[in-house]
Backbone bond lengths (Angstrom), bond angles and torsions (degrees), N, CA, C in turn:
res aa  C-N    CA-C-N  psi(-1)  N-CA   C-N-CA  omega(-1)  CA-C   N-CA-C  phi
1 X - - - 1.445 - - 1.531 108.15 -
2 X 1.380 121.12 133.57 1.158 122.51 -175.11 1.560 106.88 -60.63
3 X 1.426 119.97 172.26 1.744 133.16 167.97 1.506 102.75 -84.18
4 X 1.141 120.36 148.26 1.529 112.94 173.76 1.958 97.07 -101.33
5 X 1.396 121.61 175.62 1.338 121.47 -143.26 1.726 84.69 -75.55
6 X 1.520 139.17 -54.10 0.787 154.61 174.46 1.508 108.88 -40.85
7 X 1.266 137.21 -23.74 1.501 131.83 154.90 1.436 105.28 -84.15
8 X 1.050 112.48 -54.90 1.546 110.76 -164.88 1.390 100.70 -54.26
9 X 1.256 129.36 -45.75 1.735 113.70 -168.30 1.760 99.34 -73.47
10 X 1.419 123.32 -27.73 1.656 125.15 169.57 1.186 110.06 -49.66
11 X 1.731 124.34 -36.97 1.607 122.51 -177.29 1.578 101.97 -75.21
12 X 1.660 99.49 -42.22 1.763 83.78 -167.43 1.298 123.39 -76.30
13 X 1.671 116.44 -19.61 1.691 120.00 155.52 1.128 102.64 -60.30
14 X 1.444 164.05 -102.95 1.141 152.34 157.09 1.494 114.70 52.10
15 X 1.820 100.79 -90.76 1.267 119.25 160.83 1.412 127.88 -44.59
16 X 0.928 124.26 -74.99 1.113 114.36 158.59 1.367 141.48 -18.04
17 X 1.610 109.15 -63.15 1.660 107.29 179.83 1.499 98.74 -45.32
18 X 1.776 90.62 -65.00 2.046 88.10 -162.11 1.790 98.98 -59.18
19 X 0.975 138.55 38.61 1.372 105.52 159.91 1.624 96.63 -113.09
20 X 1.547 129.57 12.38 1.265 136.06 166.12 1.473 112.45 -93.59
21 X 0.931 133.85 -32.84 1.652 143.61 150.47 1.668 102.62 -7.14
22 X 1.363 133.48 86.55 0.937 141.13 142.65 1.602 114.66 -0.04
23 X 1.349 124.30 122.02 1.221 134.68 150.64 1.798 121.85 -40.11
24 X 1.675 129.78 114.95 1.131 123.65 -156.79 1.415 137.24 67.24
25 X 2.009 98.26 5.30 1.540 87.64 174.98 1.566 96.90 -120.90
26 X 1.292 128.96 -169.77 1.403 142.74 154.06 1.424 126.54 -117.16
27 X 1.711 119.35 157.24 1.165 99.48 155.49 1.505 99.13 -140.22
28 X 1.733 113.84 -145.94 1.396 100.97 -160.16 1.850 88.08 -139.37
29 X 1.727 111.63 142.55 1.266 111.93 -152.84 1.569 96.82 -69.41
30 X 1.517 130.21 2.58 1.587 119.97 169.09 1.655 101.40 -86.90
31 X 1.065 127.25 -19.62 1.811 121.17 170.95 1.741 103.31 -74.80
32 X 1.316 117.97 -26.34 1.319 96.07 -170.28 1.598 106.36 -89.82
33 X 1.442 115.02 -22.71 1.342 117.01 174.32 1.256 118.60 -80.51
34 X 1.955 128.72 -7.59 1.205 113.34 155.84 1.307 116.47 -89.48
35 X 1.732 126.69 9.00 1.272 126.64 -164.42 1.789 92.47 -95.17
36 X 1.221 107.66 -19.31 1.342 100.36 -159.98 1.738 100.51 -111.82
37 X 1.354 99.92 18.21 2.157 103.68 172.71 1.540 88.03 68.81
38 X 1.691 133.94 67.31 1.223 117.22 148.71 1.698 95.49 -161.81
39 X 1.304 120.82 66.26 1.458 105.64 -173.40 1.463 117.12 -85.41
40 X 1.198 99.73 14.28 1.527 99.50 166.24 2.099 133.71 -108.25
41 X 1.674 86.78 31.17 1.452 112.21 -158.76 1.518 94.38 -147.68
42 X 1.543 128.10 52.79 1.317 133.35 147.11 1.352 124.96 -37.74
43 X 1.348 102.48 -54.75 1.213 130.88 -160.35 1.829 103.32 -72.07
44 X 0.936 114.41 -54.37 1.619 119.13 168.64 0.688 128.20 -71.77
45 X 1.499 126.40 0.35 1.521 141.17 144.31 1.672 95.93 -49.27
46 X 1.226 116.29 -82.73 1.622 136.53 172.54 1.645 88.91 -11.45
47 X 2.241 115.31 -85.55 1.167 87.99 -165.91 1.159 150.11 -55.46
48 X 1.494 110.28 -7.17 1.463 123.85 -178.64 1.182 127.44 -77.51
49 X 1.569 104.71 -24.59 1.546 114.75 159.69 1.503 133.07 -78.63
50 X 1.196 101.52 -37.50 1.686 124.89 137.36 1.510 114.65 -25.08
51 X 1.592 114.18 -61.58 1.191 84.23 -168.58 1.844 93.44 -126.03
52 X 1.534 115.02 55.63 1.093 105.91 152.33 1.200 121.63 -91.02
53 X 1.755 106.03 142.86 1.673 134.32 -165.54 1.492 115.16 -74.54
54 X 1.502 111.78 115.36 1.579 105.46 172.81 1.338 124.89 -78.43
55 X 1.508 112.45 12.97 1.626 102.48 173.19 1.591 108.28 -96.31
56 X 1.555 82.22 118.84 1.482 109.65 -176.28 2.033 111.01 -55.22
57 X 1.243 112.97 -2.43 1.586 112.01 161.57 1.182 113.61 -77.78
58 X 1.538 133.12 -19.17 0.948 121.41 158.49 1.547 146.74 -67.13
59 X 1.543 129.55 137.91 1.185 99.34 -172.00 1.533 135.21 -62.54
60 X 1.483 118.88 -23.39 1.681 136.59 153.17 1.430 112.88 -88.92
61 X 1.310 115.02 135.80 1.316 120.89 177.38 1.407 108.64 -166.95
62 X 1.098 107.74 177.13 1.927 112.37 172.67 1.021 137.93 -50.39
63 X 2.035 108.88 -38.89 0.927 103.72 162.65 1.719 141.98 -94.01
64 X 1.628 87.57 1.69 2.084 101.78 173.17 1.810 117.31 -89.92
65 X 1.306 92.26 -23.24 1.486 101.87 -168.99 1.529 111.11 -110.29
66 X 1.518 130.06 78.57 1.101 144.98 -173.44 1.867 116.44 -42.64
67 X 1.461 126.50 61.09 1.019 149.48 -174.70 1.386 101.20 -41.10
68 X 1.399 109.36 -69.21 1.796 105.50 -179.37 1.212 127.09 -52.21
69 X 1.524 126.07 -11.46 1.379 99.23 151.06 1.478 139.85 -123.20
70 X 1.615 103.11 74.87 1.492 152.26 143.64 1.595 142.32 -97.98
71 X 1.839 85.40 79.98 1.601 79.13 -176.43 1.440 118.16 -124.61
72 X 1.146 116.15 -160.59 1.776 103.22 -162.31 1.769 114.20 -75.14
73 X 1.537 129.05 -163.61 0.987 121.81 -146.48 1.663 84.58 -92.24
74 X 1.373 132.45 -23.10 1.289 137.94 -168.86 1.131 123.34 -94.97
75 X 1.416 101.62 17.82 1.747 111.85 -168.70 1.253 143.21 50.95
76 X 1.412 102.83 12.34 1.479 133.31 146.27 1.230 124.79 -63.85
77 X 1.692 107.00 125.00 1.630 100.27 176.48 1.524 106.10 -82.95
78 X 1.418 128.97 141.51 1.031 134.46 163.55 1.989 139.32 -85.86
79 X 1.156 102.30 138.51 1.440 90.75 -144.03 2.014 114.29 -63.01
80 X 1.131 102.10 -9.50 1.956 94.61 170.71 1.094 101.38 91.13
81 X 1.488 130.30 1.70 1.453 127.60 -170.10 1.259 146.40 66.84
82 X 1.631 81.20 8.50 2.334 119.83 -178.57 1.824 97.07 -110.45
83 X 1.453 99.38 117.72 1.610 92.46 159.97 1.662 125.59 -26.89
84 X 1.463 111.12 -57.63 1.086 123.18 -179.78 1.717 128.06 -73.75
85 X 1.368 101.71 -7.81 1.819 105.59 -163.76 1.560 109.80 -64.40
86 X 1.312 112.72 -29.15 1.885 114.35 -168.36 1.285 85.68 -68.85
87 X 1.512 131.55 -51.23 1.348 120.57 -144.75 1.494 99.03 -82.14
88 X 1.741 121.07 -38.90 1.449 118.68 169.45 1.436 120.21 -38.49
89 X 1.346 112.91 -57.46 1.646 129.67 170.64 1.304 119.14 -45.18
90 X 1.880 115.86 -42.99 1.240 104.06 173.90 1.562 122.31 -73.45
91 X 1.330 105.97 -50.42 1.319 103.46 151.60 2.038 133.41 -6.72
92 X 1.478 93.80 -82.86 1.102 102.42 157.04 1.959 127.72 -36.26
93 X 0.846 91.22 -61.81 1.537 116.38 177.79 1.699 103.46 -42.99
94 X 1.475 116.65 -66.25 1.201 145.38 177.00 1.724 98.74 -43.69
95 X 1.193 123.88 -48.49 1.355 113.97 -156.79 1.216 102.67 -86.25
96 X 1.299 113.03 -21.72 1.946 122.33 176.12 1.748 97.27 -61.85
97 X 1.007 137.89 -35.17 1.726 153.71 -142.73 1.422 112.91 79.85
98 X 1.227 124.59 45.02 1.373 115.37 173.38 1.600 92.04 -102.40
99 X 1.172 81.95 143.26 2.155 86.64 171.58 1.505 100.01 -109.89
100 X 1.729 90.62 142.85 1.433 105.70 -163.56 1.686 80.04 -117.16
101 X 1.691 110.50 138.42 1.263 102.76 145.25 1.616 141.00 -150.98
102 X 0.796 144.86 175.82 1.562 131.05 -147.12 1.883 105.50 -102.03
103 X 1.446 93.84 112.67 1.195 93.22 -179.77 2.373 121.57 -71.10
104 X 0.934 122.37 173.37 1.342 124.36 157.67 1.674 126.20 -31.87
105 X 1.241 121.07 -10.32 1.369 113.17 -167.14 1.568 85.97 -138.59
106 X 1.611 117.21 -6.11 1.968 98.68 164.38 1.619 73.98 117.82
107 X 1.119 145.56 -16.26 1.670 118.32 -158.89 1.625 108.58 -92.47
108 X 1.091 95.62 138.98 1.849 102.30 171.72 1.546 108.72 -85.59
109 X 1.505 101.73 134.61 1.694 132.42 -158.12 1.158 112.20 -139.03
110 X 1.320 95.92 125.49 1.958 109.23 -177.88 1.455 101.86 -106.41
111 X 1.436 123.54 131.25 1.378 108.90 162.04 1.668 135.66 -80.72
112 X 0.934 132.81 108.74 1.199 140.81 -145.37 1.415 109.58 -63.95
113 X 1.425 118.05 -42.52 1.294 134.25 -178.78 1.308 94.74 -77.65
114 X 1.420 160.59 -34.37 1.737 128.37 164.60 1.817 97.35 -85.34
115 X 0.861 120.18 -39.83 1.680 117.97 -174.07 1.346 123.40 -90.32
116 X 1.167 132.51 -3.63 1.154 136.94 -159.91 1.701 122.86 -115.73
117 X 1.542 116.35 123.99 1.491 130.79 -152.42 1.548 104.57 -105.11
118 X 1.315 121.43 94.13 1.338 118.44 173.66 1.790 116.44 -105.31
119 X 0.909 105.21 39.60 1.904 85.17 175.08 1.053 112.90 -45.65
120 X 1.693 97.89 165.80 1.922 103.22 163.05 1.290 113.62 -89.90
121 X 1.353 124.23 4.15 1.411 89.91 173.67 1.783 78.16 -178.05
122 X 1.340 133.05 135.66 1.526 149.87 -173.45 1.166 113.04 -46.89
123 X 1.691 138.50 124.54 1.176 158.52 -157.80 1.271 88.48 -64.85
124 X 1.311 156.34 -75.05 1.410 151.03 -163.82 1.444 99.92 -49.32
125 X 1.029 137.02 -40.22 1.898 145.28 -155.67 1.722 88.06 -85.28
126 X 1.391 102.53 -54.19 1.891 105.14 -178.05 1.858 106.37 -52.15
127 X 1.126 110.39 -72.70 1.654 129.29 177.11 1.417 104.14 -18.29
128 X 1.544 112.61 -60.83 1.695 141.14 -170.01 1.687 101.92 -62.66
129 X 1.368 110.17 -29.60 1.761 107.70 178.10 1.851 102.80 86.33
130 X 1.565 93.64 12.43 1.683 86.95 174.89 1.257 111.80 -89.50
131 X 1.567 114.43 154.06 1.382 117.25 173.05 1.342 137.37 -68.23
132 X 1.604 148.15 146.15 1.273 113.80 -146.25 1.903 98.17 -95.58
133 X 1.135 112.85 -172.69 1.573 96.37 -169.19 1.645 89.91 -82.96
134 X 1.146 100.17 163.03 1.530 128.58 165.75 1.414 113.13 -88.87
135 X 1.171 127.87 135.59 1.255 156.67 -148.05 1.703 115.74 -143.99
136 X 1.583 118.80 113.80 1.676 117.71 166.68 1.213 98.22 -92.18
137 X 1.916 140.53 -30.57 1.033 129.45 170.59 1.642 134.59 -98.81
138 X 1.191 91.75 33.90 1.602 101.89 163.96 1.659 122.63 -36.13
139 X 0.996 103.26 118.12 1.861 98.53 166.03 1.756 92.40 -179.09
């Protein structure tokens, strides 16, 4: 089923932010949805990563838009809905120098405070002299 124009520009903000995501750091898919004026759409951050396209003809794909470092609000990577995806991600994660490590119950954990990228508002948006969005649910 096609995107209607109103998703499709949600995927390409999406894309976009995280393809500003610093090399070796992380953030968490509620920072990228208040970076992009929607902090009440975490979660569709997720689907968008979900269902970003690996054919490299596209202009977003797997390999332009640095997916792995997007993880949940607890600094847990989340598993993608593949047995294997947390551990793929850490992986990934790992080769950038982020250290991934395994918490008490099996989950892989980034610490946010050495790895973790919060601006207020996306280095391209800063550069541009735009203002960052405004927020009632900041936290």
């Amino acid at each position: 089923m096609p995107r209607t124009d109103e998703a499709e520009a949600f995927y390409h903000a999406v894309y976009n932010a995280i393809q500003e995501i610093p090399y070796g750091n992380v953030t968490s898919y509620g920072h990228i949805a208040r970076l992009i004026g929607t902090p009440q759409r975490p979660r569709q951050v997720g689907v968008c990563l979900k269902h970003l396209p690996s054919d490299s003809s596209l202009p977003h794909h797997s390999a332009n838009v640095p997916w792995q470092r997007v993880i949940n609000s607890k600094g847990i990577i989340s598993p993608r809905g593949h047995p294997s995806g947390a551990t793929n991600q850490a992986q990934v994660l790992r080769s950038e120098g982020v250290a991934v490590n395994t918490g008490s119950l099996g989950e892989l954990t980034v610490d946010f405070v050495e790895y973790g990228w919060f601006p207020k508002q996306l280095p391209s948006e800063e550069a541009a002299g735009l203002d960052p969005p405004i927020m009632s649910d900041e936290g």
